[in-house]
FINU-5743 format. One record per residue (C-alpha): x, y, z; residue in three letters. Coordinates in steps of 0.2 Angstrom, whole numbers, always signed. Example, Ala and Ser with C-alpha at 12.3 -4.5 7.8 and 13.67 -1.06 7.14 Angstrom:
BEGIN
<px->+62 | py->-22 | pz->+39 | res->Ala>
<px->+68 | py->-5 | pz->+36 | res->Ser>
This chain:
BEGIN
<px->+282 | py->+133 | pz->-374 | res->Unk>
<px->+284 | py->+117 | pz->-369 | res->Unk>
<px->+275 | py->+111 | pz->-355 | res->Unk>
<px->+286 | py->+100 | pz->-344 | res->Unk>
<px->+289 | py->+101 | pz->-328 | res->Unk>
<px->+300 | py->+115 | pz->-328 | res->Unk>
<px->+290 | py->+124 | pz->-335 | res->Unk>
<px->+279 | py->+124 | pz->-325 | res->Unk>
<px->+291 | py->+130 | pz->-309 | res->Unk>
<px->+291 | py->+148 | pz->-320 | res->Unk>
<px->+272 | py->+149 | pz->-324 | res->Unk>
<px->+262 | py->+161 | pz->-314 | res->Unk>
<px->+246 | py->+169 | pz->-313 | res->Unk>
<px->+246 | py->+187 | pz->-318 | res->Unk>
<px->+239 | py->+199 | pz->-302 | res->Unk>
<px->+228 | py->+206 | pz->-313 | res->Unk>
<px->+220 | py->+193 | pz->-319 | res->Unk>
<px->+207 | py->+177 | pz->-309 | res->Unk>
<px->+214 | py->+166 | pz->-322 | res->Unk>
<px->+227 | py->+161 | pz->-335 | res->Unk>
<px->+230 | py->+149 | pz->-349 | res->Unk>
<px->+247 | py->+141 | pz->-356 | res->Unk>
<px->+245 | py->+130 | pz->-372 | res->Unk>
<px->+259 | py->+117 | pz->-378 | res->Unk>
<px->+266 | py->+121 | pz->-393 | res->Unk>
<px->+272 | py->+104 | pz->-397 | res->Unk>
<px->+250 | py->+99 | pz->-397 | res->Unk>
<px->+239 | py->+113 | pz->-398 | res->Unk>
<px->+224 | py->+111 | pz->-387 | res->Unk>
<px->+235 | py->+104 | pz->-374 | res->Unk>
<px->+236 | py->+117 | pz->-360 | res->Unk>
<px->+236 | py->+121 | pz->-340 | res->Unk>
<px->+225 | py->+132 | pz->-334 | res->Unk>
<px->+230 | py->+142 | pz->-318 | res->Unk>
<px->+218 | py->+151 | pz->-307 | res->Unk>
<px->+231 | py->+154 | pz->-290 | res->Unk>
<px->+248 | py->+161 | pz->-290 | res->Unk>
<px->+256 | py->+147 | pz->-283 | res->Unk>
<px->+245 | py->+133 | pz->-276 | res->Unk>
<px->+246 | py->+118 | pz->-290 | res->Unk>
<px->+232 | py->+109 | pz->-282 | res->Unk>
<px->+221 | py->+122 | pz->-291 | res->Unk>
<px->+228 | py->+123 | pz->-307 | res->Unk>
<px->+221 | py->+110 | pz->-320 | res->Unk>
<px->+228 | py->+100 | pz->-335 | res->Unk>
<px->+216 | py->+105 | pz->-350 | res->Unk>
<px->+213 | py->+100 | pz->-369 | res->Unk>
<px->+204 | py->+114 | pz->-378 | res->Unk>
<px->+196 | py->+110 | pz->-396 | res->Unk>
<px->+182 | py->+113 | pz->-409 | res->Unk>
<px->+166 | py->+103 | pz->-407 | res->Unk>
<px->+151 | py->+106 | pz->-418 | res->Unk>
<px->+158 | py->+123 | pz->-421 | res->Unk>
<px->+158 | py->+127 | pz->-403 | res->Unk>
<px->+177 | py->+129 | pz->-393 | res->Unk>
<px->+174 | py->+118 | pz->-376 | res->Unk>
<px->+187 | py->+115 | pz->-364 | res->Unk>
<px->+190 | py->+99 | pz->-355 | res->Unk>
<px->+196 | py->+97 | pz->-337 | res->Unk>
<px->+210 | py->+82 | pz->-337 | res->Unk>
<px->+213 | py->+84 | pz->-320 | res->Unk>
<px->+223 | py->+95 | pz->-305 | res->Unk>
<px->+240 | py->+96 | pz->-309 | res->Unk>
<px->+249 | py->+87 | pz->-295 | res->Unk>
<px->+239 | py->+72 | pz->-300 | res->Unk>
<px->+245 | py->+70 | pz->-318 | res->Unk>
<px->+264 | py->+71 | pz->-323 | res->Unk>
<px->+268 | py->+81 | pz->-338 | res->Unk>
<px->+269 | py->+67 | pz->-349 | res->Unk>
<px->+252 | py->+58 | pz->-344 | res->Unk>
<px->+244 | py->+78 | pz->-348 | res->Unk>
<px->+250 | py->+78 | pz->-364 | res->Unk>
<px->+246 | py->+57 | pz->-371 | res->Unk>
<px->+228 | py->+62 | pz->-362 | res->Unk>
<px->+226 | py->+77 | pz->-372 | res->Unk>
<px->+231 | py->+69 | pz->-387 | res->Unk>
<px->+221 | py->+55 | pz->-387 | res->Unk>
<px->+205 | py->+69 | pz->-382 | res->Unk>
<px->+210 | py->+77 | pz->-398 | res->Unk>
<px->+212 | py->+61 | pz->-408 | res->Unk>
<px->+193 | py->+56 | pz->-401 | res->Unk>
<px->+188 | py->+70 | pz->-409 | res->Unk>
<px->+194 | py->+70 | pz->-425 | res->Unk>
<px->+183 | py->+56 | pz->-429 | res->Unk>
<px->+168 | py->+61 | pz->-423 | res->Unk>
<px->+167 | py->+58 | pz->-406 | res->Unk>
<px->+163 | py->+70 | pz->-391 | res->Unk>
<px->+174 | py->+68 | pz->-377 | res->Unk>
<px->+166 | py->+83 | pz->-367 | res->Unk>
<px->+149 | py->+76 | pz->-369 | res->Unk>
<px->+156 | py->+58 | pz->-364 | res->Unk>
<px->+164 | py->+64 | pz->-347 | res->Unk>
<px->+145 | py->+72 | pz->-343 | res->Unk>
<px->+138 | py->+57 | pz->-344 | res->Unk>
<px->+154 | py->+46 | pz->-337 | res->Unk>
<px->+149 | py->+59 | pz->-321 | res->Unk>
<px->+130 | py->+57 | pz->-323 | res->Unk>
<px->+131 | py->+40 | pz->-324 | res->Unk>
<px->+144 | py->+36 | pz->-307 | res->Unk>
<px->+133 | py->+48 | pz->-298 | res->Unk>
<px->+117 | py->+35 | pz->-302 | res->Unk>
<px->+118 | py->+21 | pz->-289 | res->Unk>
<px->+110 | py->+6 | pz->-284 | res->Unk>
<px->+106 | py->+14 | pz->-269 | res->Unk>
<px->+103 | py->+33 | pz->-272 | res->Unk>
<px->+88 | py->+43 | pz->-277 | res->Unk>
<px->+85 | py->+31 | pz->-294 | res->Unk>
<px->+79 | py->+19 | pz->-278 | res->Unk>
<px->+67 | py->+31 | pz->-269 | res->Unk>
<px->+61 | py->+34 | pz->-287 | res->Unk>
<px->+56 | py->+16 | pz->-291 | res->Unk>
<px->+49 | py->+13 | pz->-274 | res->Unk>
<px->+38 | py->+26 | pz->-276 | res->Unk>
<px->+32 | py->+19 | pz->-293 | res->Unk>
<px->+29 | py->+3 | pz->-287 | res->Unk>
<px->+22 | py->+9 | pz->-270 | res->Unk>
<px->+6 | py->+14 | pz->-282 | res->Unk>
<px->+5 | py->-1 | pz->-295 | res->Unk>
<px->+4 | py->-15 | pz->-278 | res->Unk>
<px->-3 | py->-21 | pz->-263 | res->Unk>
<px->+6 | py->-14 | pz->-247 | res->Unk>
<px->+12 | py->-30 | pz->-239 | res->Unk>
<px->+18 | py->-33 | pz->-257 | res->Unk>
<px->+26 | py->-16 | pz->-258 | res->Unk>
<px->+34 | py->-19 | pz->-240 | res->Unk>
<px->+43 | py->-36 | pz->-246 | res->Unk>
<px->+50 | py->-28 | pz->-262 | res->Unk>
<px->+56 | py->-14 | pz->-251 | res->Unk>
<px->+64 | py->-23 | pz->-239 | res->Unk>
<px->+72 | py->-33 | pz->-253 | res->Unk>
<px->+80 | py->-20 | pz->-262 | res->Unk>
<px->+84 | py->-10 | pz->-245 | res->Unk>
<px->+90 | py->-21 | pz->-236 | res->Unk>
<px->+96 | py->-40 | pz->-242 | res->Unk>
<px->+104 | py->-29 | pz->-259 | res->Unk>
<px->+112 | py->-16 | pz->-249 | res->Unk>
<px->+130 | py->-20 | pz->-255 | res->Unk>
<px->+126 | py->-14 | pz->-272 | res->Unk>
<px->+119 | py->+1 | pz->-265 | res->Unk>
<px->+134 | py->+11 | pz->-266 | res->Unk>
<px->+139 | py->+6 | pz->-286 | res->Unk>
<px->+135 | py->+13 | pz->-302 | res->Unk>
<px->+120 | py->+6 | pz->-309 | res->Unk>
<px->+128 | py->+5 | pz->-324 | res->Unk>
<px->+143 | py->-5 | pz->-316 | res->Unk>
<px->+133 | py->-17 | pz->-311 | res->Unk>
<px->+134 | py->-34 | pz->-320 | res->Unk>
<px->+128 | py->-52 | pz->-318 | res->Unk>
<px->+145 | py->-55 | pz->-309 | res->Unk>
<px->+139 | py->-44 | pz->-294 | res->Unk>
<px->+120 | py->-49 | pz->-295 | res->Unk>
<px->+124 | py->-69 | pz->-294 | res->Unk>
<px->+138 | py->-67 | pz->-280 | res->Unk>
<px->+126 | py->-56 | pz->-270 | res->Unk>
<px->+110 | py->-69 | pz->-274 | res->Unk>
<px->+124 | py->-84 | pz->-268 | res->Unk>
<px->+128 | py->-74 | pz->-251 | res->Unk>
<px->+107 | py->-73 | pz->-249 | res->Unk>
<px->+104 | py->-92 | pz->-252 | res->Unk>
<px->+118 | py->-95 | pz->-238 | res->Unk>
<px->+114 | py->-83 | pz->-226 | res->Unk>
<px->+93 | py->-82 | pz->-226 | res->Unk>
<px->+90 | py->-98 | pz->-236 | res->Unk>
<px->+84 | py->-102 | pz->-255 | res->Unk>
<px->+66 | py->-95 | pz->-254 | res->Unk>
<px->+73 | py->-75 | pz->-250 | res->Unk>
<px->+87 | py->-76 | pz->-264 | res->Unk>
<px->+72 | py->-84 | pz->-275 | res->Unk>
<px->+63 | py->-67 | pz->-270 | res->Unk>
<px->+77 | py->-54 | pz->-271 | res->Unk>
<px->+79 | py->-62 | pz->-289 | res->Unk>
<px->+63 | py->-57 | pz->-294 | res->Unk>
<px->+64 | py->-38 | pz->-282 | res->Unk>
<px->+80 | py->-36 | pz->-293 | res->Unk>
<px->+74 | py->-42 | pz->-311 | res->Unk>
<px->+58 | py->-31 | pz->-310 | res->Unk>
<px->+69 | py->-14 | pz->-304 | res->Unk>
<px->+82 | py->-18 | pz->-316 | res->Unk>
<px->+67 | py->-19 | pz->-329 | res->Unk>
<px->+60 | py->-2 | pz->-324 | res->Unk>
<px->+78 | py->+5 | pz->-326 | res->Unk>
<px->+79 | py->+0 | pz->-344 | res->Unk>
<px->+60 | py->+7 | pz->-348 | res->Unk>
<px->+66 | py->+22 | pz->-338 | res->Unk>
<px->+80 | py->+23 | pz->-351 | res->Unk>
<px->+92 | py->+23 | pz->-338 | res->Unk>
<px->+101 | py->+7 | pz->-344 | res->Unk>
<px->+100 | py->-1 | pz->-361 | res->Unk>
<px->+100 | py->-21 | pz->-356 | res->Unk>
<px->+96 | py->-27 | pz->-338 | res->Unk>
<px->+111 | py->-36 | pz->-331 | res->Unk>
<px->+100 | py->-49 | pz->-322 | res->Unk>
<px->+95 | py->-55 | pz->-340 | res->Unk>
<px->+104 | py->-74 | pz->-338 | res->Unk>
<px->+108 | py->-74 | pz->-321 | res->Unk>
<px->+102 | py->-89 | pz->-312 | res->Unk>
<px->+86 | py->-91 | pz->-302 | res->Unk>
<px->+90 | py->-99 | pz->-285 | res->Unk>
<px->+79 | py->-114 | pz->-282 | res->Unk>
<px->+68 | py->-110 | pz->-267 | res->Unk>
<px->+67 | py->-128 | pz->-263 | res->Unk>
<px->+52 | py->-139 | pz->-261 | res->Unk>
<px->+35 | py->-130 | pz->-253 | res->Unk>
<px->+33 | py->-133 | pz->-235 | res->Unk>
<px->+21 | py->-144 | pz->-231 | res->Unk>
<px->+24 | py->-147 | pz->-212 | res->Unk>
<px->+8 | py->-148 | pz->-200 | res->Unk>
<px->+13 | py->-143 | pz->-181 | res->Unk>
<px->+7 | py->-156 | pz->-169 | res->Unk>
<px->-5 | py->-152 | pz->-154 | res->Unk>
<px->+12 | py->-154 | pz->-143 | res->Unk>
<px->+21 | py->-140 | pz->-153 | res->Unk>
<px->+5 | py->-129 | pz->-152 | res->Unk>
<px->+6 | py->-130 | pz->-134 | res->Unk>
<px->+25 | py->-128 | pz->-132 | res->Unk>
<px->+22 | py->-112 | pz->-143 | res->Unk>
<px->+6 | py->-105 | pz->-135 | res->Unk>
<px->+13 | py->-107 | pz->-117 | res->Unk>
<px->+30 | py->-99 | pz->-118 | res->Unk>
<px->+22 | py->-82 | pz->-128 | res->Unk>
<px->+23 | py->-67 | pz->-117 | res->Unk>
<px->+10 | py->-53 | pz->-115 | res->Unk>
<px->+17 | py->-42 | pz->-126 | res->Unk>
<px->+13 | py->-36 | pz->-146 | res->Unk>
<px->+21 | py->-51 | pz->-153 | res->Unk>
<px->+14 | py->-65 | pz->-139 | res->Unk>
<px->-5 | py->-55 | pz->-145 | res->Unk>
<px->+0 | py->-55 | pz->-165 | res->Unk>
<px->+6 | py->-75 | pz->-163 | res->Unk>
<px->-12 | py->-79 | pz->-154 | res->Unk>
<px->-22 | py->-70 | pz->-167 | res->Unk>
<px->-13 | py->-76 | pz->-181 | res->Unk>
<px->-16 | py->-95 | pz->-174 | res->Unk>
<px->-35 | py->-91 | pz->-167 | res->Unk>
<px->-38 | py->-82 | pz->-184 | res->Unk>
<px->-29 | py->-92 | pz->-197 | res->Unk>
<px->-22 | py->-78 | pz->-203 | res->Unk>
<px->-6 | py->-72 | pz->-214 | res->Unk>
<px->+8 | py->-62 | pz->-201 | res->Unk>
<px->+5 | py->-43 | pz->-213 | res->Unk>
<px->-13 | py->-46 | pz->-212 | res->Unk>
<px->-12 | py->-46 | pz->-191 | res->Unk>
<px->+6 | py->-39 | pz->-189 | res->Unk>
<px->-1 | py->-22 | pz->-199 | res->Unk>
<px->-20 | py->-23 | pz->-191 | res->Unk>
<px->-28 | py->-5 | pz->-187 | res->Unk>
<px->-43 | py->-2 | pz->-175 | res->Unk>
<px->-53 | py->+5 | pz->-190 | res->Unk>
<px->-51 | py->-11 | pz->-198 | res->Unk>
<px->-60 | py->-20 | pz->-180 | res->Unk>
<px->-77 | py->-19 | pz->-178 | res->Unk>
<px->-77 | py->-23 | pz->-158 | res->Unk>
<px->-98 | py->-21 | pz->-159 | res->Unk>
<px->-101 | py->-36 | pz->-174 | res->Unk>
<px->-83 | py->-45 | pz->-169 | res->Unk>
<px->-79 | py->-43 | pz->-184 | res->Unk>
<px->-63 | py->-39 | pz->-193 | res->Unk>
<px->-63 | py->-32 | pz->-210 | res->Unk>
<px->-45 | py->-33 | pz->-220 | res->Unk>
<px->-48 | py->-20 | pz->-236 | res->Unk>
<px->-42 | py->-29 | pz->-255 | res->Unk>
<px->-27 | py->-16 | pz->-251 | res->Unk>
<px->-21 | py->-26 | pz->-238 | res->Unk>
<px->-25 | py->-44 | pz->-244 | res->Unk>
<px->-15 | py->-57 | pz->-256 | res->Unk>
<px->-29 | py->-62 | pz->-266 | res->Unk>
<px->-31 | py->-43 | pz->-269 | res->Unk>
<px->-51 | py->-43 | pz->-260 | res->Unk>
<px->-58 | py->-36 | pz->-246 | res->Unk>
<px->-59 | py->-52 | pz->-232 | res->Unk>
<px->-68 | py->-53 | pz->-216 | res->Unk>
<px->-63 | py->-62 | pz->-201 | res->Unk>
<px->-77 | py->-66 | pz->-188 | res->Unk>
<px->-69 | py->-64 | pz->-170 | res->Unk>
<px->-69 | py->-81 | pz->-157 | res->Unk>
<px->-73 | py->-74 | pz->-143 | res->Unk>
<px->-56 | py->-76 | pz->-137 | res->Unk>
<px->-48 | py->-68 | pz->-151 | res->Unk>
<px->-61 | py->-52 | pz->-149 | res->Unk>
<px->-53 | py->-52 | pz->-129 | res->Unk>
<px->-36 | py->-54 | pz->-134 | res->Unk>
<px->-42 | py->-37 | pz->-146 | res->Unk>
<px->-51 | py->-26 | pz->-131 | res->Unk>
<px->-36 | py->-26 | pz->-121 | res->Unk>
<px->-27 | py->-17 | pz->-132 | res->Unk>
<px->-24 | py->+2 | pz->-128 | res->Unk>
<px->-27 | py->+13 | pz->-141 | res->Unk>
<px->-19 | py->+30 | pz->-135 | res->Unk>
<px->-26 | py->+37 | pz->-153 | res->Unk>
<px->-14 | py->+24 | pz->-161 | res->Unk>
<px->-20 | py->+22 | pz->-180 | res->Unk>
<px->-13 | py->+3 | pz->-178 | res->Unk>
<px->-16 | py->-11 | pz->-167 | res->Unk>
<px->+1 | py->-14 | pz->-165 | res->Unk>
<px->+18 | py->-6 | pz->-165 | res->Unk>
<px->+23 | py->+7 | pz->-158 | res->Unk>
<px->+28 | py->+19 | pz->-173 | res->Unk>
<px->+20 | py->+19 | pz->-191 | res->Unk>
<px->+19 | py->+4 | pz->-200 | res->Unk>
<px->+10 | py->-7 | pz->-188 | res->Unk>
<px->+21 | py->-23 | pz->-181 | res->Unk>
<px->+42 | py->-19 | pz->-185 | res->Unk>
<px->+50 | py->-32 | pz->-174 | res->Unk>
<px->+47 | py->-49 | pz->-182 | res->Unk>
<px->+63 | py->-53 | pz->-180 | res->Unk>
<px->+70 | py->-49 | pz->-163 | res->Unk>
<px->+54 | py->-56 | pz->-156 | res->Unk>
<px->+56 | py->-71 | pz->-164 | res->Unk>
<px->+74 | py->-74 | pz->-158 | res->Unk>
<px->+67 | py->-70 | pz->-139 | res->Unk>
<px->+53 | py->-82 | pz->-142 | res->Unk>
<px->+66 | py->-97 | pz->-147 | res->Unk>
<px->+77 | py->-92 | pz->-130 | res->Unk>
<px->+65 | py->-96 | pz->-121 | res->Unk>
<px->+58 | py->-111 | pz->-129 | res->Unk>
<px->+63 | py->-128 | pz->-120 | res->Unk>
<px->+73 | py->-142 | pz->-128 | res->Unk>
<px->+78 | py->-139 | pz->-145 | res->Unk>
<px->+73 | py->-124 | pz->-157 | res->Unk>
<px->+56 | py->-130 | pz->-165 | res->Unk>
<px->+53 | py->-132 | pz->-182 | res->Unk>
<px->+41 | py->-120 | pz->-187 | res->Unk>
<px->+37 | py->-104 | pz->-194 | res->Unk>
<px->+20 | py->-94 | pz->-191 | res->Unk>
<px->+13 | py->-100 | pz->-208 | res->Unk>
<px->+14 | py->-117 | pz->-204 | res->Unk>
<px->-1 | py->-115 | pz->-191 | res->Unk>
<px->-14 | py->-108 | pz->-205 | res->Unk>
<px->-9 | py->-124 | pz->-212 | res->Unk>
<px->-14 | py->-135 | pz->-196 | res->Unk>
<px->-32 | py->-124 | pz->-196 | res->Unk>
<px->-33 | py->-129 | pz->-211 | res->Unk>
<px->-30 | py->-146 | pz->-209 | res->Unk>
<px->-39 | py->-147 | pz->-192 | res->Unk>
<px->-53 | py->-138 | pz->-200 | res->Unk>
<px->-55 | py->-151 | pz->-214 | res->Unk>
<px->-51 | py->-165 | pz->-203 | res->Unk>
<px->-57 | py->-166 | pz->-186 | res->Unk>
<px->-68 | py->-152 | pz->-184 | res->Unk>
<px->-78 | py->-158 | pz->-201 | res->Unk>
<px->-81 | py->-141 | pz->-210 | res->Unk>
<px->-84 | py->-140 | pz->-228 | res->Unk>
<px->-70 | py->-136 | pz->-238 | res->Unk>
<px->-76 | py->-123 | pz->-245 | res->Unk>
<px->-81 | py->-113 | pz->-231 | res->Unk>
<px->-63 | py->-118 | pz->-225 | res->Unk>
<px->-55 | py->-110 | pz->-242 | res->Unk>
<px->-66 | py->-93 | pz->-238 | res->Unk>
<px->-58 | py->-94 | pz->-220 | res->Unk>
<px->-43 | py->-93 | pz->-227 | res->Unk>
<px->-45 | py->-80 | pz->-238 | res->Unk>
<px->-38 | py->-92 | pz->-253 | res->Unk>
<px->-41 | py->-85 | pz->-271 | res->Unk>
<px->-58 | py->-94 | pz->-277 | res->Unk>
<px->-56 | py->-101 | pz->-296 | res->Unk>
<px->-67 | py->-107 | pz->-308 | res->Unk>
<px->-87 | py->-105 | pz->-309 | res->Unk>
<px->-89 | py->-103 | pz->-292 | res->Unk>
<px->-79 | py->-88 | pz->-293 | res->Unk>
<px->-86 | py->-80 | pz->-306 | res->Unk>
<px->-106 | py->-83 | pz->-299 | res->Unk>
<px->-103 | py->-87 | pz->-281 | res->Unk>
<px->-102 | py->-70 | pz->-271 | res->Unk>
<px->-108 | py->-76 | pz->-254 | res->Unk>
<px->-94 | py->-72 | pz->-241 | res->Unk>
<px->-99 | py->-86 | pz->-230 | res->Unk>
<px->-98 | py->-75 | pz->-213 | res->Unk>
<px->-110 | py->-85 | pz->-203 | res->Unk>
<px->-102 | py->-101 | pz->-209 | res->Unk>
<px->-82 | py->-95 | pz->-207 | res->Unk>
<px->-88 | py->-89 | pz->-188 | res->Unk>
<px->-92 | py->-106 | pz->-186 | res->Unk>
<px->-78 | py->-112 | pz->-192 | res->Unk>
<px->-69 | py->-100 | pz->-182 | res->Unk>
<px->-75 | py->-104 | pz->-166 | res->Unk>
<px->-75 | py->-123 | pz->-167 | res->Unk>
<px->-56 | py->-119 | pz->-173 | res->Unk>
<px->-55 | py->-108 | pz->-157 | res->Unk>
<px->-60 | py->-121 | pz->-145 | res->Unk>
<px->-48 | py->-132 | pz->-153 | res->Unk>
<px->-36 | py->-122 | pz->-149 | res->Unk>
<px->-38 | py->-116 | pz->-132 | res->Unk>
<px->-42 | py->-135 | pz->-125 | res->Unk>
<px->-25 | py->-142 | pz->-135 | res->Unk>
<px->-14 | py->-127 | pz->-124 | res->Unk>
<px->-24 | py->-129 | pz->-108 | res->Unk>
<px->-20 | py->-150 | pz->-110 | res->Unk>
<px->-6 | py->-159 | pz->-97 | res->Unk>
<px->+10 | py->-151 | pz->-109 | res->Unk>
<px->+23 | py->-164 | pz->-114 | res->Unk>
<px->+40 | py->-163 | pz->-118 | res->Unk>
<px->+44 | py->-158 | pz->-136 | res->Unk>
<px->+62 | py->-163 | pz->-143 | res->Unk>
<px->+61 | py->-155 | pz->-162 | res->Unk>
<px->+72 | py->-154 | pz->-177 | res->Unk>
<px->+82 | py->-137 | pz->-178 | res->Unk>
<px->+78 | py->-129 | pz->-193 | res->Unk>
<px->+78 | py->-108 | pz->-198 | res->Unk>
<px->+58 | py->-103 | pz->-197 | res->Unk>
């Protein structure tokens, strides 16, 4: 029997039987496999052979999708695969395996998980959003697809749309889950091996002046971010360290707030004496057996972003040129400067990693000092925004 197309116009499927097989006699192994009368779309294009002393059949495709001739050079080739050695049955497995391990898909959730143990939470967060979000494109390819092509056009697209210092992060995000894919065994060689690290650009070094405090502190509004923004300035605090705040973590009685090393850069525990208008800004806020201070889901503060843009709408004159980092750095310049505080109590305000001798013997935390500090800071601040306002023209600049 040759199987040609017409042929296959005479073949049919016995009623007796669920199933039925023709070989070619011009190859054998070369076959069609029927398992309707007369629906084509469920017959198959088959090459059945010998491997390792075991007969396996391998499915080539349904029959309208192959002509005749395609069928028969595919079977041929199979067999010739096989005669030296190869397993095409074994290949096609892990051909289907592999296009059904994405970016993307469970490998992800499994390498989240991983990592959500082995790192801080505001670390873990960052690494999340990174791989979640900014590398979402390659969340529907093949891992093993991916190549440094792919990585460097995506990290390009980063740099244009978020800046240098995100596609200098989602480098490193991608490097270290491409890393655990290879230890996993999921890979052989990570394709982010070579590919350029974008330059994040010079450290920002930028100081807010008294006026751009002001502008900023009077256009806040009375909601979660308007609250996070003034702690983080009355504080001298990172945005996770306030933004993921929970009233266990507040100790209204001492005025005290105690970050735990989970939470904290540096990787220890760090307390923050309370103004007495950061602890008012604090004992408005309604509980309603919330486990975070802010936020209205879990998590703490989600909405960094669509608050920020609110806040610049309202902002007068041009958008300023800041971002909520740059006011830990006026504390600490203010701090050092004006306010005449000791440096070192400064550096324990801000919760900075302690090197040296002094690390290794100097255990004092400093509380009575950095409450001081805290409050001289506080009054700073609150006679700078209560002062005759001016107007501000800025620099645009993404914050």
């Amino acid at each position: 029997m040759k199987l040609d197309a017409p042929t296959l116009k005479t073949l049919t499927l016995p009623p007796d039987k669920r199933e039925a097989k023709y070989f070619d006699e011009r190859l054998p192994g070369h076959g069609v496999r029927l398992r309707h009368p007369t629906d084509q779309s469920r017959w198959r294009w088959i090459t059945q052979t010998d491997i390792a002393g075991r007969t396996q059949i391998i499915t080539n495709g349904a029959v309208p999708l192959l002509t005749p001739g395609q069928a028969f050079n595919r079977s041929r080739d199979l067999l010739a695969s096989v005669r030296v050695g190869e397993n095409p049955a074994e290949a096609k497995r892990l051909n289907r395996r592999q296009a059904g391990e994405t970016f993307g898909g469970a490998i992800l959730k499994r390498y989240l998980i991983s990592r959500q143990h082995d790192c801080r939470q505001n670390t873990f967060k960052q690494v999340e959003r990174r791989l979640v979000k900014l590398a979402r494109p390659l969340h529907p390819l093949p891992i093993s697809s991916i190549d440094r092509r792919a990585l460097a056009d995506l990290l390009t697209t980063v740099a244009a749309d978020r800046g240098r210092s995100a596609a200098a992060n989602l480098h490193a995000s991608l490097s270290g889950y491409f890393g655990w894919l290879v230890g996993e065994g999921l890979l052989d060689v990570s394709p982010m091996t070579h590919v350029n690290k974008p330059d994040p650009g010079p450290a920002r070094d930028r100081v807010p002046t008294e006026d751009e405090l002001r502008t900023l502190w009077n256009t806040l509004g009375d909601d979660d971010y308007g609250d996070i923004v003034r702690l983080i300035v009355l504080c001298a605090s990172r945005r996770a360290e306030i933004g993921d705040l929970k009233f266990n973590e507040v100790n209204f009685v001492s005025g005290l707030i105690e970050i735990p090393a989970s939470r904290m850069k540096n990787g220890k525990p760090h307390v923050v004496p309370l103004s007495p208008s950061a602890l008012t800004i604090l004992q408005h806020r309604q509980r309603n057996g919330r486990e975070y201070v802010f936020g209205s889901g879990q998590g703490g503060f989600q909405g960094w972003s669509q608050a920020r843009k609110a806040l610049d709408s309202r902002m007068p004159g041009v958008r300023p040129d800041w971002t909520l980092h740059d006011f830990r750095r006026m504390a600490s310049t203010t701090l050092n400067g004006p306010l005449k505080v000791q440096p070192h109590v400064v550096e324990r305000v801000l919760a900075h990693v302690q090197r040296g001798v002094s690390a290794t013997y100097n255990k004092w935390e400093y509380v009575d000092e950095k409450k001081a500090a805290l409050a001289s800071w506080a009054e700073y601040v609150t006679t700078t925004v209560s002062s005759q306002p001016e107007v501000v023209q800025l620099p645009s600049r993404s914050a």
